[in-house]
C-alpha positions in Angstrom: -44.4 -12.9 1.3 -42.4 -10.1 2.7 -41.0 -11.1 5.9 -41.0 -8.3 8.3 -37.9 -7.6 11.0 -37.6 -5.0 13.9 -35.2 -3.5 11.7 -38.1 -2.3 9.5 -40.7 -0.5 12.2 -39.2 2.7 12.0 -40.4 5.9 10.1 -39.5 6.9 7.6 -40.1 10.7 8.2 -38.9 12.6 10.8 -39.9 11.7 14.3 -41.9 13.4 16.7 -40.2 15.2 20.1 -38.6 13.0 22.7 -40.9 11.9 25.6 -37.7 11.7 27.9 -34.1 12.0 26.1 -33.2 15.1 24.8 -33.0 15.3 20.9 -30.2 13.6 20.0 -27.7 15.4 17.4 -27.0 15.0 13.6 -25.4 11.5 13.0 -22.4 13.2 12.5 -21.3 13.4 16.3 -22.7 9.7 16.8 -19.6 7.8 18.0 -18.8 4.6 15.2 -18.4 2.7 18.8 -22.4 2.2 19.8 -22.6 0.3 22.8 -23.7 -2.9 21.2 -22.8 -6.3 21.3 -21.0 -6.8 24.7 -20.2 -4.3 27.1 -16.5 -3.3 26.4 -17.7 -2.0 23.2 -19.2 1.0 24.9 -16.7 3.9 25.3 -17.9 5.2 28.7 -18.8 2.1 30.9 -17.9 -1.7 30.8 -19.9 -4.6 31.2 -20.0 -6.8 35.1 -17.0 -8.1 35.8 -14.7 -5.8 33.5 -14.4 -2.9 36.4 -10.9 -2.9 38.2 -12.0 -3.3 41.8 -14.0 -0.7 43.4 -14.8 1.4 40.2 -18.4 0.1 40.5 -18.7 1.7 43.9 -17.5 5.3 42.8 -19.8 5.6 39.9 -23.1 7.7 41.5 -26.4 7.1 39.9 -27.5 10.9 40.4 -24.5 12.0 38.6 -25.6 9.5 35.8 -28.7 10.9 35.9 -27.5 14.1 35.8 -25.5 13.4 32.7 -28.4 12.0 31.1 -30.5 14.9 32.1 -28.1 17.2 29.8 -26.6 15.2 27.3 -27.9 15.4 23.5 -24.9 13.2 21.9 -27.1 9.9 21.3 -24.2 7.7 22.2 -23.3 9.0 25.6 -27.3 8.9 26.6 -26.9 5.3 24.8 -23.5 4.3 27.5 -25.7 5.7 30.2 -29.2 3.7 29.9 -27.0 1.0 29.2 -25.2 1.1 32.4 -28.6 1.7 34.1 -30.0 -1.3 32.2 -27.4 -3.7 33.4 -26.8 -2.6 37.1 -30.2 -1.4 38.1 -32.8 -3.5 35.8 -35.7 -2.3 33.0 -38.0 -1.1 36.0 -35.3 1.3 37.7 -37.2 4.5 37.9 -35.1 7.7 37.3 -36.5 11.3 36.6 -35.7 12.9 33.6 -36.5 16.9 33.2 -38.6 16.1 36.6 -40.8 13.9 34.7 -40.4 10.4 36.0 -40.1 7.3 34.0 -38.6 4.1 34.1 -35.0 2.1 32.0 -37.6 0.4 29.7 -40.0 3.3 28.3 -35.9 5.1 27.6 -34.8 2.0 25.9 -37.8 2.1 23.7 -37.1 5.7 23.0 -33.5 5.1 22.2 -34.3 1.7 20.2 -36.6 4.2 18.1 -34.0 7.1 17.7 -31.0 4.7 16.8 -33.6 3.6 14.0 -34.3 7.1 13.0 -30.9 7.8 12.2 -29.8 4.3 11.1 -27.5 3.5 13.6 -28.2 -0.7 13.2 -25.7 -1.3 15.6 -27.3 0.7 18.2 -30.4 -0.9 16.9 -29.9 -4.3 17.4 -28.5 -3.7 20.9 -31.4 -2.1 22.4 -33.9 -4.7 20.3 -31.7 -7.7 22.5 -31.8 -5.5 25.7 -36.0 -4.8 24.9 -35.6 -9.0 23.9 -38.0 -8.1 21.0 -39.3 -10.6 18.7 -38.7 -10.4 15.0 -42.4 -10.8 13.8 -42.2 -13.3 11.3 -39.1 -15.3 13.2 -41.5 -18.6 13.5 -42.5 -18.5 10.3 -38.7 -18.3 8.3 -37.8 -21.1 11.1 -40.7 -23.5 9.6 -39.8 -22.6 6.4 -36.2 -23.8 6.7 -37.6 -26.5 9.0 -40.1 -27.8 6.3 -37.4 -28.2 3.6 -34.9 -30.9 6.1 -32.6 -28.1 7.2 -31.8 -28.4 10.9 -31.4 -24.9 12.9 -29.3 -24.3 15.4 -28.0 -21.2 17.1 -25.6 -19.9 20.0 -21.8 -21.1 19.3 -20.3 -24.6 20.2 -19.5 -26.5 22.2 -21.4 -25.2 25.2 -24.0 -22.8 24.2 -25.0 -24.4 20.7 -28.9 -25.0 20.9 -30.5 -27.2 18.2 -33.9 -26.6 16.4 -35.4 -29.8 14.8 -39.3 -29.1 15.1 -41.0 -25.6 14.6 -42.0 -24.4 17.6 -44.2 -21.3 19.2 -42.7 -17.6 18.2 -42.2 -17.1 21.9 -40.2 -20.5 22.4 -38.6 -19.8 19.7 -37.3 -16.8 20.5 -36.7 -17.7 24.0 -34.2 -20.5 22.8 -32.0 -17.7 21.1 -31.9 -15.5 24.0 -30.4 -18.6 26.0 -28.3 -19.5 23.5 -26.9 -16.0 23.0 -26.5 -15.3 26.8 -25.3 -11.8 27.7 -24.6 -11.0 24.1 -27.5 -9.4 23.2 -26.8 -7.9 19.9 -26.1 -11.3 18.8 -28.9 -12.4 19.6 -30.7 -9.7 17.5 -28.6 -10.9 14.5 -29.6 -14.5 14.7 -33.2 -13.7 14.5 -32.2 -11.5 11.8 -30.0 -14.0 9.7 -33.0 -16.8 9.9 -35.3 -14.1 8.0 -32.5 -14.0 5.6 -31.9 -18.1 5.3 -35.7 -18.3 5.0 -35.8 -15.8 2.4 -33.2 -17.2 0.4 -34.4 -21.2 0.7 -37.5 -20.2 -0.8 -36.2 -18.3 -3.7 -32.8 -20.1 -4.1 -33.0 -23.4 -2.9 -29.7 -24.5 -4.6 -27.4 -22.5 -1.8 -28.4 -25.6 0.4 -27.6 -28.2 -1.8 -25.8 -30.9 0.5 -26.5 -29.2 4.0 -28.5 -30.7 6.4 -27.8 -27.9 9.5 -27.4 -24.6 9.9 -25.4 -23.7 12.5 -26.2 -19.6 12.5 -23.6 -19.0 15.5 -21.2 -20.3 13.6 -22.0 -18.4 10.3 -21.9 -14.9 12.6 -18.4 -16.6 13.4 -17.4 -16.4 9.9 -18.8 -13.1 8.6 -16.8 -11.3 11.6 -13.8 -12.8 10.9 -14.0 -11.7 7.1 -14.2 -8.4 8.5 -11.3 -9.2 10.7 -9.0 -10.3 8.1 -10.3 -7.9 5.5 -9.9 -4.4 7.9 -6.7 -6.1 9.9 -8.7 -5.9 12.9 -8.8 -7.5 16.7 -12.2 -9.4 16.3 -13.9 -7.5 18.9 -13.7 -4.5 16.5 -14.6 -6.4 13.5 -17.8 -8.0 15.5 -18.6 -4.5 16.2 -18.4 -3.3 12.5 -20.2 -6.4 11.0 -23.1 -5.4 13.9 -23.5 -2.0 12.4 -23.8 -2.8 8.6 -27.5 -2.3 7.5 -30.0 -5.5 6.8 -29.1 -4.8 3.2 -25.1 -5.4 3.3 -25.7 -7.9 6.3 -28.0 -9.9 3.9 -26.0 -9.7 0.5 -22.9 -10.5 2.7 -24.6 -13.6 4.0 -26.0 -14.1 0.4 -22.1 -14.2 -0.7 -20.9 -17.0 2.1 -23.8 -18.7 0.9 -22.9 -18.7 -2.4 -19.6 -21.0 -1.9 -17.8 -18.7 -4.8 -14.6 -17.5 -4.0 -14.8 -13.6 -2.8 -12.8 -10.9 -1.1 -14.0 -8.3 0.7 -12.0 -4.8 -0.1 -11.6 -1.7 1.8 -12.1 1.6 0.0 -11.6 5.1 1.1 -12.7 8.5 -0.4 -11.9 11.8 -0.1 -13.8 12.5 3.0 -12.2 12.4 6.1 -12.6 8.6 8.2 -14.8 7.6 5.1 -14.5 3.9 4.7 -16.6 1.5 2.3 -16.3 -2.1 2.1 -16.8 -4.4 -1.1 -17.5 -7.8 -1.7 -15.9 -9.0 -5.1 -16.6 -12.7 -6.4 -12.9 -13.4 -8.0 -14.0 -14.9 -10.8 -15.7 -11.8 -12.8 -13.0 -9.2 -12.5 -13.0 -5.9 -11.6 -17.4 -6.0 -11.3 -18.2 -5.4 -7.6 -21.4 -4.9 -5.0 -21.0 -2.4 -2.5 -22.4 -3.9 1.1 -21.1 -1.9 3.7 -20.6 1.4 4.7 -18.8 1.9 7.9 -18.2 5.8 7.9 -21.2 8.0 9.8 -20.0 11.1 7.1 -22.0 11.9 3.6 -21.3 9.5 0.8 -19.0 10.6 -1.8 -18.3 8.9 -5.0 -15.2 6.8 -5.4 -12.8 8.3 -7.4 -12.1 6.4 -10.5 -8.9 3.5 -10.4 -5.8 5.1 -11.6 -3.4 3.2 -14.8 -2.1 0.1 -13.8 1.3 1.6 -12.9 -0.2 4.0 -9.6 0.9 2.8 -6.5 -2.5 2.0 -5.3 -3.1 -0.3 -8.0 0.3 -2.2 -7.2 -0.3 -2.1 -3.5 -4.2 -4.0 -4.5 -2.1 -6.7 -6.9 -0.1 -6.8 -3.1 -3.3 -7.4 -1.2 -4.7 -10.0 -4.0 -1.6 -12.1 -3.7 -1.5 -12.0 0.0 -5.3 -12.7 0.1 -4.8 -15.7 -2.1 -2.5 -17.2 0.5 -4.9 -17.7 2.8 -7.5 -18.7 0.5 -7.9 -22.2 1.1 -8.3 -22.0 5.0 -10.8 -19.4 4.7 -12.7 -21.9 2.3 -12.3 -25.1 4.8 -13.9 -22.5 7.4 -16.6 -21.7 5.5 -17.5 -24.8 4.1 -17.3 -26.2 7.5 -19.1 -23.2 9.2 -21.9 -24.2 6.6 -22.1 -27.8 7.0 -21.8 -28.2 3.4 -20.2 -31.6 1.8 -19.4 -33.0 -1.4 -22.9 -34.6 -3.5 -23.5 -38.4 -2.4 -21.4 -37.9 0.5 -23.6 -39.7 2.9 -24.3 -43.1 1.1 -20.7 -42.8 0.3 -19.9 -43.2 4.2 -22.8 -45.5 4.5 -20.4 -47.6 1.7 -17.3 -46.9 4.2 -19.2 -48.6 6.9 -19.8 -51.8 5.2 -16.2 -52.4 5.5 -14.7 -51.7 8.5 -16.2 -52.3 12.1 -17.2 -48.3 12.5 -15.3 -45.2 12.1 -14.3 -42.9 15.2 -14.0 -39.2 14.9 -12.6 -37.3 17.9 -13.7 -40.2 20.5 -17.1 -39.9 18.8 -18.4 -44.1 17.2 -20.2 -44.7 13.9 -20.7 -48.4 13.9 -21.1 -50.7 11.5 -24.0 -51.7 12.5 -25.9 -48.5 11.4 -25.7 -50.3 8.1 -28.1 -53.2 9.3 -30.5 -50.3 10.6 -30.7 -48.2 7.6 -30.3 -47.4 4.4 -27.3 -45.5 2.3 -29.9 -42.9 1.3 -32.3 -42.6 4.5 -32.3 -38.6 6.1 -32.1 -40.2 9.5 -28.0 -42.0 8.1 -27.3 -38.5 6.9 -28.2 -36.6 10.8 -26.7 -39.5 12.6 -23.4 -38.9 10.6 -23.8 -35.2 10.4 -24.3 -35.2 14.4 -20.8 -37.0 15.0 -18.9 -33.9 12.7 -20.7 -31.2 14.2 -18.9 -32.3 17.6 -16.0 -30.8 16.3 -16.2 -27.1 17.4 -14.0 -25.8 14.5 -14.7 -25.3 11.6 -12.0 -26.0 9.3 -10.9 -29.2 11.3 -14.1 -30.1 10.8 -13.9 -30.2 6.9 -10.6 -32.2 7.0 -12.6 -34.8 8.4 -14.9 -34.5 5.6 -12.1 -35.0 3.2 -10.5 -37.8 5.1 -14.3 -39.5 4.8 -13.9 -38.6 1.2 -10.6 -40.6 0.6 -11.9 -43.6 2.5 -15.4 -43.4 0.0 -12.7 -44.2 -3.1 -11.7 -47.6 -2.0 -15.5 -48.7 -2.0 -16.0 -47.1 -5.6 -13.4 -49.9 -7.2 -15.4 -52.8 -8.1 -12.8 -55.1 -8.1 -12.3 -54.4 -4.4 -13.9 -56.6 -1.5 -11.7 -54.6 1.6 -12.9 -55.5 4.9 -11.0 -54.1 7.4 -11.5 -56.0 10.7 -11.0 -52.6 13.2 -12.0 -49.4 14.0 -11.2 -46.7 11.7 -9.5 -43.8 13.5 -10.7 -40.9 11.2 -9.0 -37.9 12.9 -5.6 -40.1 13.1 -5.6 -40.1 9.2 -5.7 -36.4 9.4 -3.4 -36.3 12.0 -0.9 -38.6 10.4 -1.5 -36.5 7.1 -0.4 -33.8 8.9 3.1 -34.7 9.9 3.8 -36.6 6.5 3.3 -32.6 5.1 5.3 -31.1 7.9 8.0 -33.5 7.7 8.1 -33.3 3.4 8.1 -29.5 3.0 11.0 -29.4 6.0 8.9 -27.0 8.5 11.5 -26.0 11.1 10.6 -26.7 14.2 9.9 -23.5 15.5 7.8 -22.1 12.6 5.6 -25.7 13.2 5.3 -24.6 16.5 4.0 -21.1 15.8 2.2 -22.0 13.0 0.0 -24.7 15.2 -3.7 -23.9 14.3 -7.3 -26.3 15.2 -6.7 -29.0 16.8 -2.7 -29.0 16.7 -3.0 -29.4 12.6 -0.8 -26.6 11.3 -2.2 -24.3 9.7 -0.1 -24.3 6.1 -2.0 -27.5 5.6 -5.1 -26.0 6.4 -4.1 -23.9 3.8 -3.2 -26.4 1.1 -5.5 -27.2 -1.8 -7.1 -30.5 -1.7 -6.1 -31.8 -5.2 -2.2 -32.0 -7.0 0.3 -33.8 -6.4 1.1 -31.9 -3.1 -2.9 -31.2 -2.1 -4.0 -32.4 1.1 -5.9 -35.4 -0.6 -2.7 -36.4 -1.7 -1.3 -36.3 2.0 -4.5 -37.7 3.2 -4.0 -40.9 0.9 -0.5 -41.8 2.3 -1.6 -41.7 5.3 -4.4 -44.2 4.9 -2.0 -46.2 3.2 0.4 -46.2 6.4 -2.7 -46.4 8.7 -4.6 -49.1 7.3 -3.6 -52.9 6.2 -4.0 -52.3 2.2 -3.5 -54.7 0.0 0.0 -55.0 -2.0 0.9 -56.8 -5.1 4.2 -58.9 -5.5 6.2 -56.0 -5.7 4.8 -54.5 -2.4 2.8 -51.4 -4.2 -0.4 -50.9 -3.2 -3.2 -52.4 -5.3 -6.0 -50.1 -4.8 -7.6 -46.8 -6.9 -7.1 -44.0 -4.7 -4.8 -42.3 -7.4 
């Protein structure tokens, strides 16, 4: 079944005359900066609370009008109704050409114009401010719903909103709205994105092995700030470009965080002025690449063909693929984490960690041991009660060090010959912690460049930034630190007797 968005209601031939806004102009003289997701991304105006004091009271309404009257450049009539919108409310009346007519019936017309000439930015902000629907929205949340995925949407710690039973379309959609606040073009993308997960769990159900929630705020997190590192970008900007790719590069992009294969995402120019492309490439088959995104309102041109490997440009890529490599394995910790995703078995391997120890405490947060006597290593309700206690942690990549330091604790209960009971709590984040400053103190981190380089939750971030196996991997860390932590057991010669190696 073809699920249906409000991305799709527009025609595809030309539309009729305006009712009310003058007929916009070609594309071309659409400004790249839509007034979309939050306020200061419009050119003209700025959101409540952004004006330096008294620039609300000089701006007159007539003159607004005015402008509106004689403006055809779509974003400037775009700036204005938005403006209207937000200081004098959908049923503002205003005369337009002498005919009157109210914020709302112009919002429709501009929601249907920005559709007409593909401006999804511009699209989705007007859908939020009209707080449309998508049509099938309660239908892809059942879907996900129906297979044990958890929803939830909005970003954490404070606006997060979670989604355990379906619910009315209305409800539904009213939940998001909350969640989203005055970001209303986010809002638009959330519905958007759970057509997309509900789309994909039904025809690839293997991109959810091993997650139990999805967290959509925090997977808008991590899109944008691909784009951020990707175009070298404040994330404002890159919010703003990832809110004006079509559904089709907004979906395969998801489709490749989904994935959990390694990609980059590459910016190409042509030979038309302020042209810029973006690719996604999944490292691990070459040069082959899918085009998602097309940032530039000008004609597309063909990209001219890579030069020999001596050209500049190709040296300055092999520049960009080593410096993209550096930060590989933090952007993997936050997209893992963003996804909720962990290793197979992980949850009747904590449910193992529990039998030995009194609980485990993560961030001030208890798992007790007496969840063990309640349930069982494989039951769903373990898995949320566990998965409830890491999603406390707000970021991301923290978040999956936690996971890992869970992991290293699951190896002591896979050696047979070892009956470990440890009569405590287990402090999960000091492990991490700990594991932190043995890695600071080994590689000799000057002091200053460990202060600058602080990232989540005081963990620096070259360890963020560390793979998890070698001999200097994070696991590796992890281990000595759960050796200095906990009271292992040593043999005569005061070496620890255990299988963690």
């Amino acid at each position: 079944m073809r699920m249906v968005s409000f991305l799709d209601d527009f025609p595809a031939r030309p539309m009729s005359p305006s009712l009310h806004l003058k007929g916009s102009l070609h594309p071309l003289h659409y400004s790249h900066h839509a007034p979309s997701s939050s306020p200061q991304l419009s050119h003209f105006f700025h959101g409540p609370g952004s004006y330096p004091p008294g620039k609300q009271e000089r701006i007159n309404i007539d003159d607004l009008v005015d402008q509106l009257n004689n403006t055809e450049v779509l974003h400037e009539q775009a700036d204005i109704i938005h403006y209207l919108y937000l200081h004098r409310g959908p049923n503002f009346e205003i005369k337009i050409d002498e005919k009157p007519c109210c914020i709302k019936e112009l919002l429709v017309e501009l929601y249907e114009k920005a559709g007409h000439w593909k401006h999804w930015g511009l699209v989705r902000h007007t859908a939020g401010m009209l707080r449309k629907r998508v049509e099938e929205l309660a239908l892809a949340a059942t879907d996900l719903l129906v297979r044990q995925k958890q929803l939830s949407v909005g970003l954490p710690p404070d606006r997060e909103r979670v989604i355990m039973r379906p619910l009315p379309p209305d409800d539904l959609a009213s939940i998001i709205f909350d969640a989203c606040g005055e970001d209303l073009s986010t809002a638009s993308l959330t519905q958007e994105l759970l057509i997309y997960l509900a789309m994909f769990i039904r025809t690839e159900p293997k991109l959810f092995n091993e997650m139990l929630r999805l967290r959509v705020g925090l997977i808008i997190q991590v899109m944008a700030s691909e784009l951020a590192r990707t175009l070298k970008c404040t994330g404002d900007e890159a919010s703003e470009h990832l809110l004006n790719l079509s559904p089709y590069e907004m979906k395969t992009l998801l489709h490749h965080i989904l994935s959990g294969k390694e990609f980059v995402i590459n910016t190409e120019h042509t030979n038309v002025e302020d042209e810029c492309r973006l690719s996604v490439t999944t490292k691990n088959v070459g040069d082959e690449a899918t085009e998602f995104a097309k940032l530039s309102r000008k004609p597309h041109l063909k990209m001219q063909k890579s030069m020999p490997h001596l050209d500049p440009h190709s040296l300055e890529k092999e520049d960009n693929v080593e410096s993209d490599r550096q930060g590989q394995w933090l952007r993997r910790r936050r997209l893992d984490g963003a996804l909720n995703r962990v290793p197979v078995g992980f949850y009747p391997r904590v449910w193992k960690v529990l039998k030995m120890c009194h609980g485990l405490v993560i961030e001030g947060h208890h798992i007790l041991h007496s969840l063990t006597r309640e349930m069982t290593p494989g039951e769903f309700k373990f898995a949320l009660h566990v998965e409830m206690v890491l999603n406390k942690i707000p970021q991301p990549e923290y978040r999956q060090l936690m996971v890992e330091a869970l992991m290293i604790l699951t190896m002591m209960t896979e050696n047979e010959n070892s009956k470990l009971y440890f009569n405590q709590l287990i402090q999960v984040d000091k492990i991490v912690h700990v594991a932190n400053g043995i890695f600071i103190k080994e590689q000799n981190i000057p002091d200053d460049i460990v202060e600058a380089s602080k990232g989540a939750a005081g963990i620096c971030l070259h360890f963020y930034d560390t793979a998890p196996s070698g001999r200097y991997g994070t696991m590796s860390y992890l281990c000595r630190a759960l050796a200095a932590i906990l009271p292992l057991p040593t043999d005569v010669d005061a070496n620890l007797d255990c299988s963690l190696s």
